[in-house]
C-alpha positions as CSV (number, residue, x, y, z in Angstrom):
1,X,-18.2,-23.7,14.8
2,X,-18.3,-27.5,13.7
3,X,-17.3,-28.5,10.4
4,X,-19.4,-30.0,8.0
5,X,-19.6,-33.7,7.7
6,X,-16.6,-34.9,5.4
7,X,-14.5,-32.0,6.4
8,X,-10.9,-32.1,7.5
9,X,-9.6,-30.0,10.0
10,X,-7.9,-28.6,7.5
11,X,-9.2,-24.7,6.7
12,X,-8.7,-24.9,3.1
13,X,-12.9,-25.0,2.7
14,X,-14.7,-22.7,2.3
15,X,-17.8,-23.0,5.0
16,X,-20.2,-20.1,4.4
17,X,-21.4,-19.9,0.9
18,X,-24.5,-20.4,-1.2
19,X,-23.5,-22.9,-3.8
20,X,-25.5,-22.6,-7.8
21,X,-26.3,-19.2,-7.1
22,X,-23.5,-17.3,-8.9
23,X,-21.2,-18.2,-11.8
24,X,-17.7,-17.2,-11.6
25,X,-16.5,-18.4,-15.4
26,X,-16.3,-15.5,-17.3
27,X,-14.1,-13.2,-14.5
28,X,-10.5,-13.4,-14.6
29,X,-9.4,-12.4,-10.7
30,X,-6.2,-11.0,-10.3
31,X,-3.5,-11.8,-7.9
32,X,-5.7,-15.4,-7.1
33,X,-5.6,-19.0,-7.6
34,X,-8.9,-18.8,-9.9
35,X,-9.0,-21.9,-10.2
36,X,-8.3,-22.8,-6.1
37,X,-11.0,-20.2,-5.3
38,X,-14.2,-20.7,-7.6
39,X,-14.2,-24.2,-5.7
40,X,-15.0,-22.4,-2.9
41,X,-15.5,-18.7,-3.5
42,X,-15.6,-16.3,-0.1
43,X,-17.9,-13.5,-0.9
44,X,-19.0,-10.6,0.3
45,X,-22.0,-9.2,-0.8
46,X,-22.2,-5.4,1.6
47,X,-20.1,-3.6,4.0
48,X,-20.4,-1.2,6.7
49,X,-18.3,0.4,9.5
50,X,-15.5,-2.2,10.5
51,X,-17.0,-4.9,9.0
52,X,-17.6,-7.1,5.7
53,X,-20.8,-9.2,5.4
54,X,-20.9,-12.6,3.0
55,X,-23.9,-13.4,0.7
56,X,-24.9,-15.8,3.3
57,X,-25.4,-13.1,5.9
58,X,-22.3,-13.7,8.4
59,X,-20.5,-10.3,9.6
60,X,-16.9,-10.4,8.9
61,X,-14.1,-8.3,10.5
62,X,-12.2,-6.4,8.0
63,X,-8.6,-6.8,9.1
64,X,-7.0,-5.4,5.9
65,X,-9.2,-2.3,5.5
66,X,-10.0,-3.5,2.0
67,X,-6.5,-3.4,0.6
68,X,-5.2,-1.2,2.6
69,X,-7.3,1.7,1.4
70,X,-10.8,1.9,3.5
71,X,-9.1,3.9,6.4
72,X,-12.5,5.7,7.6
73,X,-14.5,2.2,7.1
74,X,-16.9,1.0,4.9
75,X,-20.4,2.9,4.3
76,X,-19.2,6.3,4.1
77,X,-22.6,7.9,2.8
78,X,-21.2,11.5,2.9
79,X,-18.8,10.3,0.1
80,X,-21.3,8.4,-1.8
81,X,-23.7,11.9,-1.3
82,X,-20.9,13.5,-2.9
83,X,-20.3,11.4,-5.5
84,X,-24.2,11.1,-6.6
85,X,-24.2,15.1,-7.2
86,X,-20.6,15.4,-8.6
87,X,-22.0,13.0,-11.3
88,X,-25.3,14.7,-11.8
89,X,-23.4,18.1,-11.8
90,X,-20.2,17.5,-14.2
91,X,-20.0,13.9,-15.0
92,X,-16.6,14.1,-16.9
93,X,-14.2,16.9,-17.8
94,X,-10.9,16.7,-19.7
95,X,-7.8,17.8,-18.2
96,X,-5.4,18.1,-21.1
97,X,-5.9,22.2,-22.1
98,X,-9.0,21.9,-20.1
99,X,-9.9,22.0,-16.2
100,X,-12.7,22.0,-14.0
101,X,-12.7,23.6,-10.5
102,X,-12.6,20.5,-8.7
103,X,-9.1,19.4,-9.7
104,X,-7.7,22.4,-8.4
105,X,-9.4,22.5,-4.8
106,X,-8.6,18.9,-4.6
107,X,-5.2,19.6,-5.1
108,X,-4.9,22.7,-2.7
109,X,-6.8,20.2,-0.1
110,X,-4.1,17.8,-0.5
111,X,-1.3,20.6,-0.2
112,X,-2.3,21.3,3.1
113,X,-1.5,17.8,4.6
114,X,1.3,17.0,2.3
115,X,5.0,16.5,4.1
116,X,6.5,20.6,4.0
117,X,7.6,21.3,0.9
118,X,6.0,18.5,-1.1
119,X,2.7,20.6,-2.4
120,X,2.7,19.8,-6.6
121,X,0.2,17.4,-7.2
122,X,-0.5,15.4,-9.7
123,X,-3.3,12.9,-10.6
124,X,-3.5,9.5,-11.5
125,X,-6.5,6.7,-10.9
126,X,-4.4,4.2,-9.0
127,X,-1.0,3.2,-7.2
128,X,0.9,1.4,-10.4
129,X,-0.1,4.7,-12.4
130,X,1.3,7.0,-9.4
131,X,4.6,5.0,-9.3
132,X,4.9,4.9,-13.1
133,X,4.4,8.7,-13.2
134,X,7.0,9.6,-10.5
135,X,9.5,7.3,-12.1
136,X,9.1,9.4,-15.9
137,X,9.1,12.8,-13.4
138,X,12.0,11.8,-12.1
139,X,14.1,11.0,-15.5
140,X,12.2,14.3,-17.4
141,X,13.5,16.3,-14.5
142,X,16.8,15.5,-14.5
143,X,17.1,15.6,-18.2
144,X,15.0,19.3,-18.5
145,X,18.0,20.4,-15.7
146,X,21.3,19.0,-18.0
147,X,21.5,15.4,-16.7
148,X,19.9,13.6,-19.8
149,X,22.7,10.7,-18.0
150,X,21.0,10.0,-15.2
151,X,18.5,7.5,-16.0
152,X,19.1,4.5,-13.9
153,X,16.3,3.6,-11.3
154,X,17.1,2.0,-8.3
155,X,14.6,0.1,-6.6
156,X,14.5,-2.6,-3.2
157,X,14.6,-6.4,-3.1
158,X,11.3,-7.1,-1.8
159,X,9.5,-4.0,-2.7
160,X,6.1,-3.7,-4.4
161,X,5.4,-0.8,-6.7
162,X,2.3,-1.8,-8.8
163,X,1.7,-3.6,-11.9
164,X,2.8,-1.1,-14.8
165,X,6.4,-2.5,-16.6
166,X,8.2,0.7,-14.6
167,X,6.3,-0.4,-11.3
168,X,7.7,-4.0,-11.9
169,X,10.7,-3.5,-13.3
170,X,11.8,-1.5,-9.7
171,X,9.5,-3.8,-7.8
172,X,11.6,-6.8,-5.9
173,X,8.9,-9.7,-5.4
174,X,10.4,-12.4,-7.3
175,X,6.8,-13.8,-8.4
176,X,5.5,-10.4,-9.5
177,X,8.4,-10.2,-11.9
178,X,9.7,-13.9,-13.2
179,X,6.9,-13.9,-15.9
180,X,7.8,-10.7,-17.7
181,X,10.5,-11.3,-19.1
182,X,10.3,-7.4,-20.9
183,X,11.0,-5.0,-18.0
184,X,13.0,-1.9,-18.1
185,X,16.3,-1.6,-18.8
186,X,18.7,0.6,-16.4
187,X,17.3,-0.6,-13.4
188,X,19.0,-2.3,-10.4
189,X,17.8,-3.6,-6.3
190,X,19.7,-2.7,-3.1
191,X,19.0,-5.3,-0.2
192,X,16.2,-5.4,1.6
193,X,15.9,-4.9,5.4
194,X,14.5,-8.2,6.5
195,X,16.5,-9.4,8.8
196,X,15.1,-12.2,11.1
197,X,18.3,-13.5,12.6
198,X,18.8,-10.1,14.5
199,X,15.3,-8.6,14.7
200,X,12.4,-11.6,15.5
201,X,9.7,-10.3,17.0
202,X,11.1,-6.5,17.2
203,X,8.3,-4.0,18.3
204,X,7.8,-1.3,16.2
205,X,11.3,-0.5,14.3
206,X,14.1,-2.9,14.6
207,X,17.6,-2.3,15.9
208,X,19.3,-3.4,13.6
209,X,20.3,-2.7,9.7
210,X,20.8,0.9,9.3
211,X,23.7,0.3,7.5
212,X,22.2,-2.0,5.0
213,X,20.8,2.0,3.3
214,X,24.8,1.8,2.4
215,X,23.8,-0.9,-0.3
216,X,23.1,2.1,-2.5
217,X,26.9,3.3,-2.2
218,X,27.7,0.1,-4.1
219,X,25.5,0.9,-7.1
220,X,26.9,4.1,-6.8
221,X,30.2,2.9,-7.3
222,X,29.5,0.4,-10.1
223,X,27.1,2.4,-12.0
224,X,28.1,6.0,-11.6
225,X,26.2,8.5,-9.3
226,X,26.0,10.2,-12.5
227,X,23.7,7.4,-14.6
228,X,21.3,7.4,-11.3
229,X,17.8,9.4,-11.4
230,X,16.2,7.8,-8.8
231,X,15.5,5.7,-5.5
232,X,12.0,4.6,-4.7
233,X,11.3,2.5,-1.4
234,X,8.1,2.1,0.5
235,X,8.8,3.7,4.1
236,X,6.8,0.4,5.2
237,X,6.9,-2.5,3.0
238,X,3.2,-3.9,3.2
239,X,2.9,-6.3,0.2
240,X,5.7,-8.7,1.7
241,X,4.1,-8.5,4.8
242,X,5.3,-5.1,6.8
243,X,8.5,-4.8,7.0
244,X,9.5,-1.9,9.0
245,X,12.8,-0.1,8.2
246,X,15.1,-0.3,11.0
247,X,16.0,3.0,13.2
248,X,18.1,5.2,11.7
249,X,17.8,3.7,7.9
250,X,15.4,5.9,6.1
251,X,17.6,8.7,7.6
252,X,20.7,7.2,6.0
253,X,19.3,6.6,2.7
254,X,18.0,9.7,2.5
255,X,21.6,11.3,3.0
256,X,23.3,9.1,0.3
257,X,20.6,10.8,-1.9
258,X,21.3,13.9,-1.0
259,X,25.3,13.6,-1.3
260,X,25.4,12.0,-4.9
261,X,21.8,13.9,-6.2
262,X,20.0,11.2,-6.5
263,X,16.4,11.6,-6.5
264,X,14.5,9.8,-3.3
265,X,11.2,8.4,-4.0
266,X,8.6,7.1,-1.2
267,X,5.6,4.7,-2.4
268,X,3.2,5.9,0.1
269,X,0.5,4.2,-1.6
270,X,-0.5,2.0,1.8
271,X,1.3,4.3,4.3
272,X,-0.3,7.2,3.4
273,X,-3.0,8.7,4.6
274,X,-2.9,8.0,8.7
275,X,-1.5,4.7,8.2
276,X,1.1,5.1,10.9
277,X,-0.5,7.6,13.2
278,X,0.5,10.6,11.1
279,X,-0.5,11.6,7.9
280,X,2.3,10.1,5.8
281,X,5.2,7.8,6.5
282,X,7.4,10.5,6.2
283,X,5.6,12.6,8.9
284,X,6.1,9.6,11.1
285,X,10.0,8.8,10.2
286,X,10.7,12.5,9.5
287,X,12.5,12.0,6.1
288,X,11.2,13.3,3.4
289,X,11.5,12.6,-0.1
290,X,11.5,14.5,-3.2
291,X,8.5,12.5,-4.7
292,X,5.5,10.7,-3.1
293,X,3.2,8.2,-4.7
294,X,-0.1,7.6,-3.5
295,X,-3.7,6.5,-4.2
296,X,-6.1,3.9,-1.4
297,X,-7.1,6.2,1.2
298,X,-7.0,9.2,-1.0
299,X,-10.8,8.2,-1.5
300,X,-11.2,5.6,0.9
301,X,-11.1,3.1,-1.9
302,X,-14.3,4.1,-3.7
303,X,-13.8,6.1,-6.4
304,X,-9.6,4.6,-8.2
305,X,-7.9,7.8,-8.1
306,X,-4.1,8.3,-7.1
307,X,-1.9,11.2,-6.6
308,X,2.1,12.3,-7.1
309,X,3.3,14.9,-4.8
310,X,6.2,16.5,-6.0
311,X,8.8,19.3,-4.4
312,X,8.9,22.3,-5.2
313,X,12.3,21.7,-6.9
314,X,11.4,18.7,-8.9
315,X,8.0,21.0,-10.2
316,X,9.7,24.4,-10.7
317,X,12.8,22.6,-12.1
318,X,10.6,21.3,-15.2
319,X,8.8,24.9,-15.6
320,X,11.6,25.8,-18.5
321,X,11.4,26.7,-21.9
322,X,8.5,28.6,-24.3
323,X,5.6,28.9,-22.0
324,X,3.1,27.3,-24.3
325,X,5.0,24.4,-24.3
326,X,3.9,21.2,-22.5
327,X,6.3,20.7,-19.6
328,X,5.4,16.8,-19.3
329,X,4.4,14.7,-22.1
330,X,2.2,12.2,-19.6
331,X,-1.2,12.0,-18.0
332,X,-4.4,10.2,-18.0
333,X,-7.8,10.3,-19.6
334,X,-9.0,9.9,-16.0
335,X,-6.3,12.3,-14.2
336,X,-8.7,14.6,-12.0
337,X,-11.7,12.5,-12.4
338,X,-14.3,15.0,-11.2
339,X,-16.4,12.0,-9.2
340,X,-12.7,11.0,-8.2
341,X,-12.0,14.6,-6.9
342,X,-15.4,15.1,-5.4
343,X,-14.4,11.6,-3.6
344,X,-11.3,12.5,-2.6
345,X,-12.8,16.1,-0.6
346,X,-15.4,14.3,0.9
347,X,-12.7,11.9,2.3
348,X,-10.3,14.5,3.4
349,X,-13.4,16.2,4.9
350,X,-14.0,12.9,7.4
351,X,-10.4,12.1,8.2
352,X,-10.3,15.9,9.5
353,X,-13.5,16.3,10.9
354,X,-12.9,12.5,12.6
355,X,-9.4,13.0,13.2
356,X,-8.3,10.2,11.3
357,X,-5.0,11.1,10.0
358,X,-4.0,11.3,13.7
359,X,-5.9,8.7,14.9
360,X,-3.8,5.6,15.0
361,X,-1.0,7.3,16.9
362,X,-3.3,6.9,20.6
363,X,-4.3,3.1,19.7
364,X,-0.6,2.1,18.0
365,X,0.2,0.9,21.2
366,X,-2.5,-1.4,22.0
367,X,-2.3,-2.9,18.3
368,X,1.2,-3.4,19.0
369,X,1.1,-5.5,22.3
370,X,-2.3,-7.4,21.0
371,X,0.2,-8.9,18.1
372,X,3.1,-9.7,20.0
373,X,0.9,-11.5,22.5
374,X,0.3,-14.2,19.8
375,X,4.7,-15.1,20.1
376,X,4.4,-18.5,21.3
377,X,2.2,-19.8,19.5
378,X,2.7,-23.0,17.1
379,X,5.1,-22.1,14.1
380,X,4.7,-18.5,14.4
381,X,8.5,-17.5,13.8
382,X,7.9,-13.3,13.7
383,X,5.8,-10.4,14.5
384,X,6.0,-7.0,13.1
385,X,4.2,-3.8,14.0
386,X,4.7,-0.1,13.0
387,X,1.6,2.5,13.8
388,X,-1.6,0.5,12.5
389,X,0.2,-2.2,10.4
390,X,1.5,-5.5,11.3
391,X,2.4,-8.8,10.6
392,X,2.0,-12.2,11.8
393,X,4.8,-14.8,10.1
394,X,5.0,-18.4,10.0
395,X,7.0,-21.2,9.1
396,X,6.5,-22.9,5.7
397,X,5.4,-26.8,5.4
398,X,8.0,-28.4,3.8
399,X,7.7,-28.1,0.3
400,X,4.6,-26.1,0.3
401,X,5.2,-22.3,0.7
402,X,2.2,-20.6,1.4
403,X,-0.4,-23.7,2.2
404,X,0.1,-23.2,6.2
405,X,-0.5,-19.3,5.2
406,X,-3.5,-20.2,2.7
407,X,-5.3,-22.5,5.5
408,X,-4.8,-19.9,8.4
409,X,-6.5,-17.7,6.2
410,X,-9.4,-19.8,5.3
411,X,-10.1,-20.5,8.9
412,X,-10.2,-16.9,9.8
413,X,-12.6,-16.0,6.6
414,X,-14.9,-19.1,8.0
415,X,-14.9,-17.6,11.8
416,X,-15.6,-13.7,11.0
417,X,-11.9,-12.7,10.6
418,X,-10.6,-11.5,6.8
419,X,-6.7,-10.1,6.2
420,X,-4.7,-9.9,3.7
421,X,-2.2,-13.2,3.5
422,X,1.2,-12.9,1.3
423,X,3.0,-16.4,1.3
424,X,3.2,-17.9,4.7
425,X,2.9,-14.8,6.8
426,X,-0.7,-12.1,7.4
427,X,-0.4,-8.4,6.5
428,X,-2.9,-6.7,8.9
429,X,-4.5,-3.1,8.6
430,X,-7.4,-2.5,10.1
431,X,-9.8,1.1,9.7
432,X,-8.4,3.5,11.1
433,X,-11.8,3.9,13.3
434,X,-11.1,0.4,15.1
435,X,-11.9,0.5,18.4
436,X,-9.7,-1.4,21.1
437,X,-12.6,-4.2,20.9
438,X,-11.7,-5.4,17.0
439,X,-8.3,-5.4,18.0
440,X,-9.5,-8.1,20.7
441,X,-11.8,-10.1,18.5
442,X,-8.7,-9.8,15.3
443,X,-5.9,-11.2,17.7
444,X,-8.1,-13.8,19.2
445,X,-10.0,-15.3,16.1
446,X,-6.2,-15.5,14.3
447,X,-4.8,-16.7,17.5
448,X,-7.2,-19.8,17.3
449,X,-6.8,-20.6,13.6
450,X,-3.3,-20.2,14.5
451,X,-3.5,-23.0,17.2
452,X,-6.1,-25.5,14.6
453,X,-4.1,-25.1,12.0
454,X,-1.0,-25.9,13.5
């Protein structure tokens, strides 16, 4: 496609939009430039199946399934049927001393797919609120079971949890947290696994780092196993651009728990829900953790609902004293939404009736070698891959992180291509009903804004 007269090569323009036709003053857009973007803004105005389109008409591949959450595609209309009659049926319902039906089958749905063992659910509206809730489980449960001392929270460098202070405060992406200078006290990082000296362009999990899961041994030993409530990692780092744990690590961390009690917490909010080719990371790793955040997929992304699954342990252990006393002092004015929950069973109904939780395991391998095929190419230092996620990294300009990233990016928006871009390197997610024909056109239209930009 030619540019327009004026342009530079450069991607950093916006081609396809309708200029005077919307004003973009009064909204505040998180996690953007604001004002890099309303310059240029890349809008999309409807979406269906696989792809996006823009308010100028083009069709645009969505690489990212939204944000990671649209894992059955865009234009579900059994979920929006079910929505329309939850909300003429029972528009709200409270559930603090109150219920509705809903919840509870929601919950029992959820049960059934849930990692063995980890089958107590409990709502929330989005991924921060899940992670902030298994972070207060974790401290109320070891102080209802004696162990008011453990109340450290242990979190990875390079980790995203959300937004909320506990979410940040265990989160390790240095620009998420350098503005807030109020964040929890009692909290310390272990190393991340990123290793690109010993495991460039690895294929699914790397070889190599294991042993960095010992990292938690010396926080052990400075701190006190007895001061620690918790661990929370995401199986698969997505925000920083998928980062898969090497072989054996998960494994090891989850030992180290296990000898020095020490809760183990997986942020599942991206991995979940046939992510990887099984319904949770720790189907696919086959470690699992005594809480799980999640929220995305649980509704395909169009109703903000989120969900903590707990052991059995972690529940039972907090079902103490009179029996009309509250066991958790938390929730949510929208915990157990009822359009939410009528949502999230319409959703669970497609990825079963579709096979979608499944799915990505018989096309992982194609995604896999479609990404690595693009080694070779013009500053691309590293390629990452783990079920249906991956990662395409590049070198920085010189004193501009993130402007090689930010042009890439551009291009690929102005030629029918949209992912999610985090510094200098491309998360990539597609649906989880791509067909081996989007990987094609994905690889190919990045390849070649790879190449122009370079």
């Amino acid at each position: 496609m030619p540019l327009l007269a004026g342009q530079q090569r450069s991607a950093a323009v916006t081609l396809h939009q309708i200029p005077n036709t919307i004003k973009t003053d009064s909204f505040w857009m998180p996690f953007t430039a604001n004002r890099q973007f309303k310059k240029a803004p890349r809008l999309f105005s409807s979406a269906e199946g696989m792809h996006y389109t823009t308010v100028d008409g083009r069709k645009v591949i969505d690489g990212s399934a939204g944000l990671w959450c649209v894992n059955a595609g865009h234009g579900r209309k059994q979920i929006a049927a079910a929505v329309e009659r939850q909300l003429m049926t029972l528009d709200f319902a409270p559930t603090f001393q109150m219920g509705h039906p809903l919840a509870f089958d929601f919950a029992e749905r959820l049960a059934e797919i849930a990692p063995k063992g980890l089958d107590r659910i409990f709502f929330t509206n989005s991924g921060s609120e899940s992670v902030d809730t298994a972070l207060k489980i974790a401290l109320a449960y070891h102080r209802a079971n004696g162990q008011a001392s453990r109340t450290r929270l242990i979190g990875r460098e390079r980790g995203y949890h959300g937004v909320g202070f506990g979410g940040t405060s265990v989160g390790g992406m240095v620009a998420n947290r350098r503005a807030f200078a109020t964040l929890l006290p009692g909290v310390d990082h272990i190393r991340h696994t990123h290793d690109l000296s010993r495991n460039a362009f690895a294929k699914d999990q790397p070889e190599h780092g294991a042993e960095l899961a010992d990292d938690l041994e010396r926080l052990v030993a400075l701190h006190g196993a007895e001061t620690i409530a918790a661990v929370i990692v995401e199986p698969v780092p997505g925000s920083t651009a998928v980062l898969p744990p090497p072989k054996g690590y998960l494994q090891r961390l989850r030992e180290i728990c296990d000898k020095h009690g020490i809760l183990l917490i997986f942020d599942e909010v991206i991995t979940g829900f046939g992510r990887l080719g099984t319904p949770f990371a720790a189907n696919f790793f086959g470690v699992t953790p005594d809480l799980m955040t999640t929220a995305k997929g649980i509704t395909n992304g169009t109703i903000p609902c989120g969900a903590v699954f707990a052991s059995r342990k972690i529940h039972d252990g907090m079902m103490v004293g009179p029996e009309n006393q509250m066991e958790l002092f938390h929730g949510y004015t929208y915990s157990a939404h009822p359009t939410a929950c009528a949502a999230g069973i319409a959703t669970l109904d497609i990825y079963k009736d579709e096979g979608l939780l499944t799915r990505g395991a018989s096309i992982a391998e194609y995604w896999r070698d479609a990404l690595h095929s693009l080694k070779g190419l013009p500053n691309v230092v590293d390629i990452r891959n783990c079920g249906l996620m991956g990662a395409v990294e590049l070198s920085s300009r010189d004193g501009a992180v993130g402007a090689r990233g930010y042009d890439v990016m551009v291009d690929c928006f102005n030629r029918g291509l949209y992912f999610r871009m985090s510094g200098d390197s491309f998360a990539l997610s597609p649906p989880l009903i791509v067909e081996k024909s989007h990987i094609d056109d994905i690889v190919s239209i990045l390849g070649d804004a790879i190449k122009r930009v370079a």
